[in-house]
C-alpha positions as CSV (number, residue, x, y, z in Angstrom):
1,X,-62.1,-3.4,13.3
2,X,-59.6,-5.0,16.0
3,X,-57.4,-2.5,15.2
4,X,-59.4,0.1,17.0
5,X,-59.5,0.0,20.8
6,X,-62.4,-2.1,22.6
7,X,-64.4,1.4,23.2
8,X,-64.4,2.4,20.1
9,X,-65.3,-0.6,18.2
10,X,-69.4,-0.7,19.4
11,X,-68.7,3.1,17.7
12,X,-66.8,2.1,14.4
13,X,-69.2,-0.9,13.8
14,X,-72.6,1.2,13.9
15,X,-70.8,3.8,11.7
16,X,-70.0,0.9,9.4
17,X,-72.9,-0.7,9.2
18,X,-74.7,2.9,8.3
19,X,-72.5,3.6,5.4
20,X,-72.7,-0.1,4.4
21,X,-76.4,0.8,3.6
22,X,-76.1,4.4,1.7
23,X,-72.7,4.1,0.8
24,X,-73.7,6.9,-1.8
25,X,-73.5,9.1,1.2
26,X,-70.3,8.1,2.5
27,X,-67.3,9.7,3.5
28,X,-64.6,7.9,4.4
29,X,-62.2,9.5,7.1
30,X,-58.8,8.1,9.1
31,X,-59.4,7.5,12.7
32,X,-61.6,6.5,15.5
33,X,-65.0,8.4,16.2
34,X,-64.2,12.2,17.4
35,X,-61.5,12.6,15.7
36,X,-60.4,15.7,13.7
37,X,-61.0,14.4,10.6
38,X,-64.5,13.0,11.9
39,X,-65.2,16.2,12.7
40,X,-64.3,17.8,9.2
41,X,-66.5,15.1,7.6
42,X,-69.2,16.2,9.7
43,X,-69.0,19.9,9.2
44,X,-67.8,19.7,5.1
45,X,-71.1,17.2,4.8
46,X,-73.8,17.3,7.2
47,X,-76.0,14.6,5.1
48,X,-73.3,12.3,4.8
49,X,-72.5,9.3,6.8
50,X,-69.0,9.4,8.2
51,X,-67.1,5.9,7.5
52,X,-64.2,5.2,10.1
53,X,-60.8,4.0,8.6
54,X,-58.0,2.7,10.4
55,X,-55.4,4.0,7.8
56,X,-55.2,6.9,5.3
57,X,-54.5,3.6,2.8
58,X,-57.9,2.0,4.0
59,X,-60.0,5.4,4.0
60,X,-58.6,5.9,0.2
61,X,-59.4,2.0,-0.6
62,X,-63.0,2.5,0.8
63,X,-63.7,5.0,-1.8
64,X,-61.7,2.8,-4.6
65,X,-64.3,-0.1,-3.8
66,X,-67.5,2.0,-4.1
67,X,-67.7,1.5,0.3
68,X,-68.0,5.4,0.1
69,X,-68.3,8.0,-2.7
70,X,-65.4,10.5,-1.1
71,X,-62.9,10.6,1.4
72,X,-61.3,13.4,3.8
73,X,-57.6,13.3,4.3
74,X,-55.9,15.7,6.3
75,X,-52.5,16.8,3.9
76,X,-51.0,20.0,6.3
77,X,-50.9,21.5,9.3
78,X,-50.2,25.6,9.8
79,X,-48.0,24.4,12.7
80,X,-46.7,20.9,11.8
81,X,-46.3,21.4,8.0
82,X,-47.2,17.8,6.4
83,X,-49.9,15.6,7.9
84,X,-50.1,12.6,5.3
85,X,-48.1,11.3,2.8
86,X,-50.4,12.6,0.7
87,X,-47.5,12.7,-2.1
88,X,-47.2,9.0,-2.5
89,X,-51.0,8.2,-1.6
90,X,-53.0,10.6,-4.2
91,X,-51.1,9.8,-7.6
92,X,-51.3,6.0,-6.8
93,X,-54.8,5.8,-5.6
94,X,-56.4,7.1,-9.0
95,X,-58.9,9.3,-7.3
96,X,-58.7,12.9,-8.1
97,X,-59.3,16.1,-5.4
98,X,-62.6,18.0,-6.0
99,X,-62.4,20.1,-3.1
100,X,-60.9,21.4,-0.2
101,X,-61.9,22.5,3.5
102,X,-60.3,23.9,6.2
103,X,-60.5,23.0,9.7
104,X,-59.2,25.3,13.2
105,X,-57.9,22.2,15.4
106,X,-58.1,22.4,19.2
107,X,-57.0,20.1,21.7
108,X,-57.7,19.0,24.9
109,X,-56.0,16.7,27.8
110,X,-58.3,14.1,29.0
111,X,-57.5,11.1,31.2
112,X,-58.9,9.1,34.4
113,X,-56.9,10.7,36.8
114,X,-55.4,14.2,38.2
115,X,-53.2,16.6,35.8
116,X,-50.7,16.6,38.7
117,X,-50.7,12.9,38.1
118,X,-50.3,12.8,34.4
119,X,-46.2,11.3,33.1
120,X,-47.1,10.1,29.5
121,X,-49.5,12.0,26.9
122,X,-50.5,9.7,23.6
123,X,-52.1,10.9,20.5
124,X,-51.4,10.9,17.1
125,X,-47.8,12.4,15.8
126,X,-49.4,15.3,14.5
127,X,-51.1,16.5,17.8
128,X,-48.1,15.8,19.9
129,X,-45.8,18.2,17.3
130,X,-48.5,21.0,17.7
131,X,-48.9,20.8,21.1
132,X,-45.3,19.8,22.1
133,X,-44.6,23.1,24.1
134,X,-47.2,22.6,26.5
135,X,-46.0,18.9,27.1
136,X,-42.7,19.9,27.1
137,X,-42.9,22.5,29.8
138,X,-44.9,20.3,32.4
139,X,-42.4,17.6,31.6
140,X,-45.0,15.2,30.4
141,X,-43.7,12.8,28.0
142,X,-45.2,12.0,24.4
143,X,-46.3,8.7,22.9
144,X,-47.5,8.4,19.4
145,X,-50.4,6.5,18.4
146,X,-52.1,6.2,15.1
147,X,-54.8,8.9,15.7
148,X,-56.2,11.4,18.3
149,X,-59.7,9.8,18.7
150,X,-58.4,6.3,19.2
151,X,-55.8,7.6,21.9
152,X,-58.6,8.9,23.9
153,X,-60.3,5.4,23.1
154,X,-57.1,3.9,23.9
155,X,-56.6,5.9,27.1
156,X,-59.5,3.8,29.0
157,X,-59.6,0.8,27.4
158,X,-55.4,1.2,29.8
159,X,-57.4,2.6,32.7
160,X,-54.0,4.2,34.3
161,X,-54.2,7.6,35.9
162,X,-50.9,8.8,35.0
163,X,-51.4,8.2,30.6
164,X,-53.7,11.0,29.1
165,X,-54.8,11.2,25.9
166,X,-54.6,14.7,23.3
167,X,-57.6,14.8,21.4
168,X,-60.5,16.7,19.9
169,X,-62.7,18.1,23.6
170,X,-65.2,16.5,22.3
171,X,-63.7,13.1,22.0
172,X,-63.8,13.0,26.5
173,X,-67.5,13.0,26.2
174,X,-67.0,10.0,23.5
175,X,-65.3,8.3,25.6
176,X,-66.2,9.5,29.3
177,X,-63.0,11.3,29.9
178,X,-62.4,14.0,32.0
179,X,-61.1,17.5,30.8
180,X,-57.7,17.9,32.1
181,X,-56.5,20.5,30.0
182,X,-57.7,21.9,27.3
183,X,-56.0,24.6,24.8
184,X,-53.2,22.7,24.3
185,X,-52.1,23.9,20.9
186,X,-48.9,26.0,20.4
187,X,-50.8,28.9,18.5
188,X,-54.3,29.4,18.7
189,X,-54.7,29.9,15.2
190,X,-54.0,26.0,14.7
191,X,-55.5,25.4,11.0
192,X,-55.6,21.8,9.2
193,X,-56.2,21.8,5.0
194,X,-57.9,18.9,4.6
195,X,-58.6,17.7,0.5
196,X,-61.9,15.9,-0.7
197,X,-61.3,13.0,-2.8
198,X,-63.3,10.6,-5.3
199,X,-63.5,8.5,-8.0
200,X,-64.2,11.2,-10.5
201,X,-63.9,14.7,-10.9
202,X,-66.7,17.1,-10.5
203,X,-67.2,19.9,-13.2
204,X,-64.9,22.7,-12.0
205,X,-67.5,26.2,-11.4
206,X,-67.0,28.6,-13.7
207,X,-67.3,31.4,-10.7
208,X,-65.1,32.1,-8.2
209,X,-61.0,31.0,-7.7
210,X,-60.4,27.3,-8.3
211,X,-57.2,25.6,-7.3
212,X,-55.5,23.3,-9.5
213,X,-53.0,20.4,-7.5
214,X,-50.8,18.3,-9.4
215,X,-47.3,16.5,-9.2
216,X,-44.1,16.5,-11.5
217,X,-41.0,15.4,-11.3
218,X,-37.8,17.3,-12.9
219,X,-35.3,16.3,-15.5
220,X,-32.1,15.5,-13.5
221,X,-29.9,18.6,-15.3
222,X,-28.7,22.0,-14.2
223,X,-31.1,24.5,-13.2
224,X,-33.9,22.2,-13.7
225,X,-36.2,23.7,-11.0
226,X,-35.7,26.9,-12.3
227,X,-36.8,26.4,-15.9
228,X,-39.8,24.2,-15.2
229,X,-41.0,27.0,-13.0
230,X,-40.6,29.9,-15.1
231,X,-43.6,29.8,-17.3
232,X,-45.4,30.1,-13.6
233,X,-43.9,33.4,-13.6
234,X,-44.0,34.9,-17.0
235,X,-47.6,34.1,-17.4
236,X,-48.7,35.5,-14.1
237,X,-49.4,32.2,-11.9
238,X,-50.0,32.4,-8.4
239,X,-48.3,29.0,-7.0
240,X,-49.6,28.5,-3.4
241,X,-47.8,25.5,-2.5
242,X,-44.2,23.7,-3.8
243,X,-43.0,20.9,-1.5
244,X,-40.5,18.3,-2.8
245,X,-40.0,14.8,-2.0
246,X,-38.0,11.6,-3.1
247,X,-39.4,8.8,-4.6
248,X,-37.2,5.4,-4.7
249,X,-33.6,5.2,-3.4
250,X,-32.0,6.5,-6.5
251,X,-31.5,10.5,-5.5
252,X,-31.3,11.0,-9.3
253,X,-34.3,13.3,-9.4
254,X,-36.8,15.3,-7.1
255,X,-40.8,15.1,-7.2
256,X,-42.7,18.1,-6.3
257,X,-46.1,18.7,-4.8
258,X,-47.8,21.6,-5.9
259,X,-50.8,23.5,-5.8
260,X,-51.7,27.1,-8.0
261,X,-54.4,29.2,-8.6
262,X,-56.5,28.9,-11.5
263,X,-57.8,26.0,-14.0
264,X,-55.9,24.5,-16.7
265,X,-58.4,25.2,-19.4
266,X,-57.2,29.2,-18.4
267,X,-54.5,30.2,-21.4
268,X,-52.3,31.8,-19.0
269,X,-52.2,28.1,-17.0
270,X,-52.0,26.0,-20.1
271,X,-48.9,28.1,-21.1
272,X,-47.4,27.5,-17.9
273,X,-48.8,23.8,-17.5
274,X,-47.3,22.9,-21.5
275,X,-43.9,24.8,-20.2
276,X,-43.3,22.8,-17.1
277,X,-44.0,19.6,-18.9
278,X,-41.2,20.4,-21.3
279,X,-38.6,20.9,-18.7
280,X,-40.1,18.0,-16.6
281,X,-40.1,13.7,-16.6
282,X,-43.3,13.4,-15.6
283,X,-46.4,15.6,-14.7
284,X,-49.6,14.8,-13.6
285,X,-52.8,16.7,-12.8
286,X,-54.6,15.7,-9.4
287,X,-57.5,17.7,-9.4
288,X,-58.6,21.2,-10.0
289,X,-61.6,22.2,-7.6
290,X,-63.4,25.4,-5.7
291,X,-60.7,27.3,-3.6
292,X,-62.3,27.4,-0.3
293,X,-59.8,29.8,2.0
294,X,-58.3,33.2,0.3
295,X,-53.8,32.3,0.3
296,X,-52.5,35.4,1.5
């Protein structure tokens, strides 16, 4: 709780205490109140009760410790590629995903004083990467903070004209802000995956495209990438997503993140599932769940 700036803490502890009491309801979300992720919670689950986290680690904990039956984490952005380390959270935090949801993300500039005024923008690193044009060409200069919500929290709790805060618009009338801006974002088509997680997997429908997410990490040998992927291929796969990443300080061997089309129950995905796990160290699924927005 003293983590969140002093406006946002009467906020955080009613939300609490709400979830506290129906915490069969509960989603848990990173952030303060307003915050993108808030919002996602809100819209993906309009009879839930939105739990505020400080940390990706505490929103994931919160649904570990039966505090809230699912959590919402943000894992990329269509402008600024990764959001959280998703990667080293998921296969640690033995919940599984059961869904997805997409959310367009707009931002505004809101602050106590004058645009003209305004030197120093803070938000979260994500917002500041996907509106760093704007700030870039009025010459404002960016300050990260741990989420968007909070900034605007954080932003009167300093009371200084010249420090705005990027946020959600409707995090100024959270936090009696002004508007300064608003439109911030580099492309107006500014989309944020966000995947629903929980203790247990939910029966997979039998109607409909369902994604299937899962990591692996390849033998350390010559074209090791290549072979793992080729079942993929030959058995007609669609692979949305393949993003690598290290694990440890060895460099001996790559993990990958990836996401395809279809359930691993399909024959054409258990061929290419029992191929990869040949040519692989390790693989494990992370959930398999209704695909929510056509790739394409």
């Amino acid at each position: 709780m003293e983590n969140y700036p002093a406006p946002a803490r009467p906020l955080v502890e009613a939300m609490i205490a709400q979830s506290v009491a129906d915490p069969a309801r509960a989603v848990a979300f990173q952030g303060a109140p307003g915050a993108n992720s808030h919002i996602a919670v809100q819209q993906a689950f309009p009879d839930g009760i939105a739990l505020p986290c400080f940390s990706f680690p505490d929103a994931i904990d919160a649904v570990r410790e039966g505090r809230a039956a699912k959590a919402m984490i943000p894992i990329e952005n269509s402008l600024h590629g990764r959001v959280a380390d998703i990667h080293f959270l998921l296969p640690e935090s033995g919940l599984v995903i059961t869904g997805e949801y997409f959310l367009p993300i707009h931002y505004a500039l809101m602050g106590i004083g004058p645009l003209e005024g305004i030197k120093q923008a803070i938000s979260h690193p994500q917002a500041l990467g996907q509106c760093r044009h704007w700030l870039r060409a009025r010459g404002i200069e960016s300050i990260a903070y741990p989420d968007t919500a909070g900034a605007a929290a954080r932003v009167l709790e300093l009371g200084d004209p010249t420090i705005a805060a990027i946020a959600p618009p409707g995090a100024a009338k959270v936090y009696g802000l002004e508007i300064l801006a608003e439109a911030l974002e580099d492309s107006s088509d500014n989309m944020t995956r966000f995947v629903i997680l929980a203790r247990s997997g939910e029966p997979a429908p039998n109607e409909g495209v369902v994604m299937t997410t899962f990591v692996f990490e390849v033998k350390n040998i010559p074209a090791a990438l290549y072979k793992a992927m080729g079942g993929f291929a030959t058995n007609g796969v669609n692979m949305t997503k393949l993003e690598s990443y290290q694990r440890g300080a060895s460099f001996a061997a790559t993990t990958f993140f990836a996401d395809i089309e279809g359930h691993p129950d399909d024959p054409a995905v258990a061929r290419a599932l029992e191929e990869l796990q040949f040519h692989s160290r390790s693989l494990r699924l992370l959930g398999t769940y209704p695909q929510a927005r056509k790739r394409g």
